[in-house]
C-alpha positions as a printed Julia matrix, in Angstrom:
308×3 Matrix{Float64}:
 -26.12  -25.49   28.17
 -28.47  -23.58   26.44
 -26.46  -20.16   26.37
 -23.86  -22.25   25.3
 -25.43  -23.46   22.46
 -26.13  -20.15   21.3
 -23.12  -18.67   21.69
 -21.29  -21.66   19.54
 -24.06  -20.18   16.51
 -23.26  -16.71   17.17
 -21.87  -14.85   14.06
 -19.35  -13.22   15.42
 -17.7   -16.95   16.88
 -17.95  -18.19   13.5
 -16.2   -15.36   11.46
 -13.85  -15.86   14.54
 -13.33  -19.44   13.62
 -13.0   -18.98    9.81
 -10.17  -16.43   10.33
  -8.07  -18.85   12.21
  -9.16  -21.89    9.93
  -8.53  -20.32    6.57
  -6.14  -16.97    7.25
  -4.08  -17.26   10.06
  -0.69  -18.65    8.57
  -2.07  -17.77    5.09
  -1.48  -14.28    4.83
   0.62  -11.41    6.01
   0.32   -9.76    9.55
  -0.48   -6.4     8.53
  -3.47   -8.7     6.43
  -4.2   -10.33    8.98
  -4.99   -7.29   11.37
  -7.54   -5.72    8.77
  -9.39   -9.16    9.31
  -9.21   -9.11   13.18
  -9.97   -5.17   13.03
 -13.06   -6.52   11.4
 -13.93   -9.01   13.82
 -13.61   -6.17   16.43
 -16.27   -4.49   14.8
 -18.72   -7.5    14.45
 -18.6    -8.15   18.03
 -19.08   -4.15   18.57
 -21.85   -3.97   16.04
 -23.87   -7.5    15.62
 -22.6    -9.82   19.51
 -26.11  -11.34   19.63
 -26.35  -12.07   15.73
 -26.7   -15.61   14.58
 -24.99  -16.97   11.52
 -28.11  -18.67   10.57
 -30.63  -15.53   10.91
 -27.73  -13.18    8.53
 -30.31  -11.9     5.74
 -29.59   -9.02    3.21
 -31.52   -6.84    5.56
 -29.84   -7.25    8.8
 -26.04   -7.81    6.6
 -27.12   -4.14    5.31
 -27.96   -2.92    8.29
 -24.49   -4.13    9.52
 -22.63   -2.31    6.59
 -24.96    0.95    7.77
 -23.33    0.87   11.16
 -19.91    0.69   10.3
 -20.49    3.43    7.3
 -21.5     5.9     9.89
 -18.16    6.53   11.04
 -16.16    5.3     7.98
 -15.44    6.78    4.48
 -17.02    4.53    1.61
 -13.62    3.01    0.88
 -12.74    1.77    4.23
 -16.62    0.46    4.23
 -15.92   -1.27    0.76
 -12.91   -2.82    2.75
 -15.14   -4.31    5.51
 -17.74   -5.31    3.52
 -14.58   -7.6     1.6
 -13.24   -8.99    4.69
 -16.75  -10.24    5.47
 -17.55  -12.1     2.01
 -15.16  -14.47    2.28
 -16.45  -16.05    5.51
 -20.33  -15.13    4.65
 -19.88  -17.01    1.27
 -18.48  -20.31    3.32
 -21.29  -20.17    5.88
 -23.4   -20.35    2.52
 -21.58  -23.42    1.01
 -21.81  -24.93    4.21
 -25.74  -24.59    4.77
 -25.4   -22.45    7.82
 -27.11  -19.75    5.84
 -29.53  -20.5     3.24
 -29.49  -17.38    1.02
 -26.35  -15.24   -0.11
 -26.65  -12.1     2.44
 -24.0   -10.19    0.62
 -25.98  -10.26   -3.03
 -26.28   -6.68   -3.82
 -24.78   -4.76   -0.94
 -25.26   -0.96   -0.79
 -21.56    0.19    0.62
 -21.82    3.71    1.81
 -19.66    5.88    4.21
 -18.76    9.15    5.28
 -17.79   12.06    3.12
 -14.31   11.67    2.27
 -11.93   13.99    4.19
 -10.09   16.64    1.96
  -7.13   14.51    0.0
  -4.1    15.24    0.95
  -1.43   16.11   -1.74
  -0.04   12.59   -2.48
   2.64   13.6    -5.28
   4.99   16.28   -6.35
   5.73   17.19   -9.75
   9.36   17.5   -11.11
  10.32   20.43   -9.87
   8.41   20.39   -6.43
  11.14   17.31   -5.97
  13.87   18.91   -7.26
  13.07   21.3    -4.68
  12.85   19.52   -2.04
  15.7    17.07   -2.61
  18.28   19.61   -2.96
  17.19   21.5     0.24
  18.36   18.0     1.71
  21.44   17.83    3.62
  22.88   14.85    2.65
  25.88   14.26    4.84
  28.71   11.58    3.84
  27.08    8.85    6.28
  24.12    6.86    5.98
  21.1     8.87    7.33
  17.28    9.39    6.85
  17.85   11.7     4.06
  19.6     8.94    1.82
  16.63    6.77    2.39
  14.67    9.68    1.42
  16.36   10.3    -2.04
  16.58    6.72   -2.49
  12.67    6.28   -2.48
  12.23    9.24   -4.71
  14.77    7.57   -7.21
  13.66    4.0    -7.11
   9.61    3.96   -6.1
  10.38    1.56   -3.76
   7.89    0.71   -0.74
   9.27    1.54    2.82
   9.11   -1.73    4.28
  11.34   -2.64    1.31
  13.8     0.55    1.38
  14.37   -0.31    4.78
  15.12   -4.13    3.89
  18.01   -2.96    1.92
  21.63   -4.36    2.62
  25.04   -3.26    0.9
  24.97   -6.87   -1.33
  21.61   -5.84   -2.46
  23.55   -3.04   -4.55
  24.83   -4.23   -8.34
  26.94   -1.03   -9.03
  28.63   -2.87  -11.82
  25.47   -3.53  -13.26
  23.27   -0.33  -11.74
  21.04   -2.36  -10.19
  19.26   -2.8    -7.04
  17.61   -6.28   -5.93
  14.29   -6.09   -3.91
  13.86   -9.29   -2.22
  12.56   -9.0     0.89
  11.0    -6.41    3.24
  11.34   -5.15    7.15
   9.22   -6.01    9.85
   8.87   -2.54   11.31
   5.8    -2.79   12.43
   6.57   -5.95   14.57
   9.66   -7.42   15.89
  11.83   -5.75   13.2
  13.36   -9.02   11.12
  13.42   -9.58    7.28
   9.51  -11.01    6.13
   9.0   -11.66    2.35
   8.46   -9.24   -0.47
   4.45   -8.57   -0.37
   3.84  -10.82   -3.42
   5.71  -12.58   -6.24
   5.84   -9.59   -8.53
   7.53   -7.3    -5.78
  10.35   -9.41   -6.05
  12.65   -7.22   -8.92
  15.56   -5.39   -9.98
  15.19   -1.99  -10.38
  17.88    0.1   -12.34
  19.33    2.75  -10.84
  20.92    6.09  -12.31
  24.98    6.49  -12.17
  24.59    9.03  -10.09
  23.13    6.75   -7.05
  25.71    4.51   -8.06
  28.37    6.77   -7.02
  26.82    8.07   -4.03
  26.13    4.66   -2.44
  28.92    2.43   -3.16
  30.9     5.38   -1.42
  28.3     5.29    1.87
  28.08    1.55    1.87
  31.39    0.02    1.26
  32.52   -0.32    4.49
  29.55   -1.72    6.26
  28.52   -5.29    6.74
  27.19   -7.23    3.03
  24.26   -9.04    5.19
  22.91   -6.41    7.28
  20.26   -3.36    7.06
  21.62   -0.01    5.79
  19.4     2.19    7.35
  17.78   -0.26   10.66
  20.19    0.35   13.64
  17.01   -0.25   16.08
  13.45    0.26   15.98
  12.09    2.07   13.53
   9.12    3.91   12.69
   7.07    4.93   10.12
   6.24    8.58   11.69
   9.32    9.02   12.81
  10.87    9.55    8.68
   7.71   10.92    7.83
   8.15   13.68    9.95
  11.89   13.85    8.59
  10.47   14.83    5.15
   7.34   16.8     6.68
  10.38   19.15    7.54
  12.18   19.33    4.55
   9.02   19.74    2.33
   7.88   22.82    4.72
  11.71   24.09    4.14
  11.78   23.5     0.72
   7.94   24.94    0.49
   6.15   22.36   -1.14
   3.3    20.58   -0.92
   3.56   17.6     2.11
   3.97   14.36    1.58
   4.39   11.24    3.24
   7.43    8.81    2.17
   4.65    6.62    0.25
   3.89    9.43   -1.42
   7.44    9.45   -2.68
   6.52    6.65   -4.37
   3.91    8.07   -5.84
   5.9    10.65   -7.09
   8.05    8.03   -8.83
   5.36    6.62  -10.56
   3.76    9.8   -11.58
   7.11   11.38  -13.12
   7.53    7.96  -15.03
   4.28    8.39  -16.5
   4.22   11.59  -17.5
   7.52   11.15  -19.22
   6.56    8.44  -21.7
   7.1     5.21  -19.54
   4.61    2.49  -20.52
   2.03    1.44  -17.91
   3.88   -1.8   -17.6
   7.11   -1.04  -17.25
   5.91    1.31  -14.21
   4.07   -1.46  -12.69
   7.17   -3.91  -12.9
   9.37   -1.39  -11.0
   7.15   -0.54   -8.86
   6.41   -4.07   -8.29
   2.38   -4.14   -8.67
   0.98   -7.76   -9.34
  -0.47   -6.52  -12.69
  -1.32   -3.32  -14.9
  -4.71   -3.38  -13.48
  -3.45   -2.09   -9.98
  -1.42    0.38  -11.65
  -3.91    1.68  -13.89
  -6.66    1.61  -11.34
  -3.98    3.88   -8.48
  -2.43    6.6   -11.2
  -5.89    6.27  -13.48
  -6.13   10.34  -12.8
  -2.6    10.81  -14.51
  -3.4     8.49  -17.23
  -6.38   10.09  -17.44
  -4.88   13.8   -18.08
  -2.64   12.31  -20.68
  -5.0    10.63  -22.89
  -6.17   14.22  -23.05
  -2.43   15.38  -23.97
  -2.88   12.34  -26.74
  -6.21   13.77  -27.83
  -4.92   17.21  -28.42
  -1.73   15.97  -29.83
  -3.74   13.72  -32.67
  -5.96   16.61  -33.47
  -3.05   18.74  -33.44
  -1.5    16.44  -36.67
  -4.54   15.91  -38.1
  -5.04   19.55  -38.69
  -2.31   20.1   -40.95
  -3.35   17.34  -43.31
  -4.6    19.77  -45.53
């Protein structure tokens, strides 16, 4: 009775608890992973902690654990998926004191970054050492989320009615479950739900490639699919081509970078790429914006000079 008793206040049960109370249903699966990821850890790290003896010291000491094997980022990620639920034990006077009041996150020392963007002519490159074949294939997919910024789960979403070649258009309103059951799940928020315009070129190219196939279903999903498995696809073509490698997300981020860099307001980036606000596009390309407020700087001093 006793054990049992203990168990019930265990930390680790309540978090447990508070993820099916207030997440499960709530938020997306992929979400919804992070949070039971977490829980893995707690039960790893903390099993005999009770949610009435959490202090800063021993919620510190928790966040020192997981660092040791995780960069500062992915600690900063934990320490998130933890508040919530720490906050609500508060509220409810299962812990008397805010543990979470002035958390130290460390971590690891981030690996070496990985190239996550071409420039314009590392692209170029590498989309015309493509060979782009009059059917539907990886490499269309490819081009297509270099042209458009589009996530994958959204690229791969796609149907032929999604297309508005009269008015070069493409609707995003939905995404793929690839990483489940495969399906159609909803866009990832509100503000991912958009039409993005689309060059005459693509026009041409995929009202030809699509116009025979069925309005309703995927273009480019004839099974399971996975993310490696197109990654790899372009891991090829960008050793070929001899640039720099990058995953298809970073094609996105090659969107957004050449959109900056050629004038495109900060907004009108974030609505195509379909960020919930400027803030999360400022905060993900802040390096680029960053190199051409310099490019601003010079460029002011430049016509302020010849004043005189």
């Amino acid at each position: 009775m006793l054990k049992q008793s203990i168990e019930g206040k265990l930390f680790s049960q309540y978090y447990a608890r508070w993820i099916q109370m207030y997440k499960q249903g709530a938020i997306r699966n992929v979400t919804m992973q992070k949070y039971l990821m977490a829980q893995t850890w707690i039960d790893k790290l903390v099993p005999n902690l009770l949610t009435c003896d959490l202090t800063r010291t021993n919620y510190q000491q928790l966040l020192n654990d997981y660092a040791e094997c995780h960069e500062r980022q992915t600690t900063m990620d934990f320490h998130h998926q933890l508040k919530g639920a720490i906050l609500d034990a508060v509220d409810e006077g299962l812990i008397e004191r805010d543990p979470t009041r002035k958390a130290i996150i460390k971590g690891k020392t981030p690996r070496e970054k990985k190239p996550k963007y071409l420039n314009q002519f590392e692209l170029h490159t590498l989309l015309s050492s493509m060979e782009m074949k009059p059917v539907v294939n990886w490499e269309w997919f490819i081009l297509l989320i270099a042209k458009t910024g589009m996530r994958f789960s959204e690229a791969l979403a796609l149907t032929p009615k999604d297309f508005d070649f009269a008015h070069q258009a493409l609707s995003i309103c939905k995404t793929w479950d690839y990483k489940g059951t495969g399906g159609f799940l909803p866009t990832k928020n509100k503000s991912s739900m958009r039409k993005i315009q689309i060059d005459w070129q693509t026009v041409i190219q995929f009202s030809e490639l699509v116009k025979d196939l069925s309005p309703d279903t995927p273009i480019f999903v004839s099974g399971a699919v996975f993310n490696s498995t197109v990654n790899d696809i372009l891991r090829r073509y960008c050793v070929r081509a001899k640039v720099p490698v990058i995953s298809i997300h970073g094609l996105r981020h090659t969107h957004a970078s050449l959109l900056l860099f050629a004038g495109v307001s900060i907004a009108s980036v974030a609505r195509r790429l379909g960020h919930s606000s400027m803030t999360t596009t400022q905060k993900t390309y802040l390096h680029i914006i960053q190199e051409l407020e310099n490019q601003d700087v010079e460029l002011v001093m430049r016509s302020l000079s010849g004043l005189i």
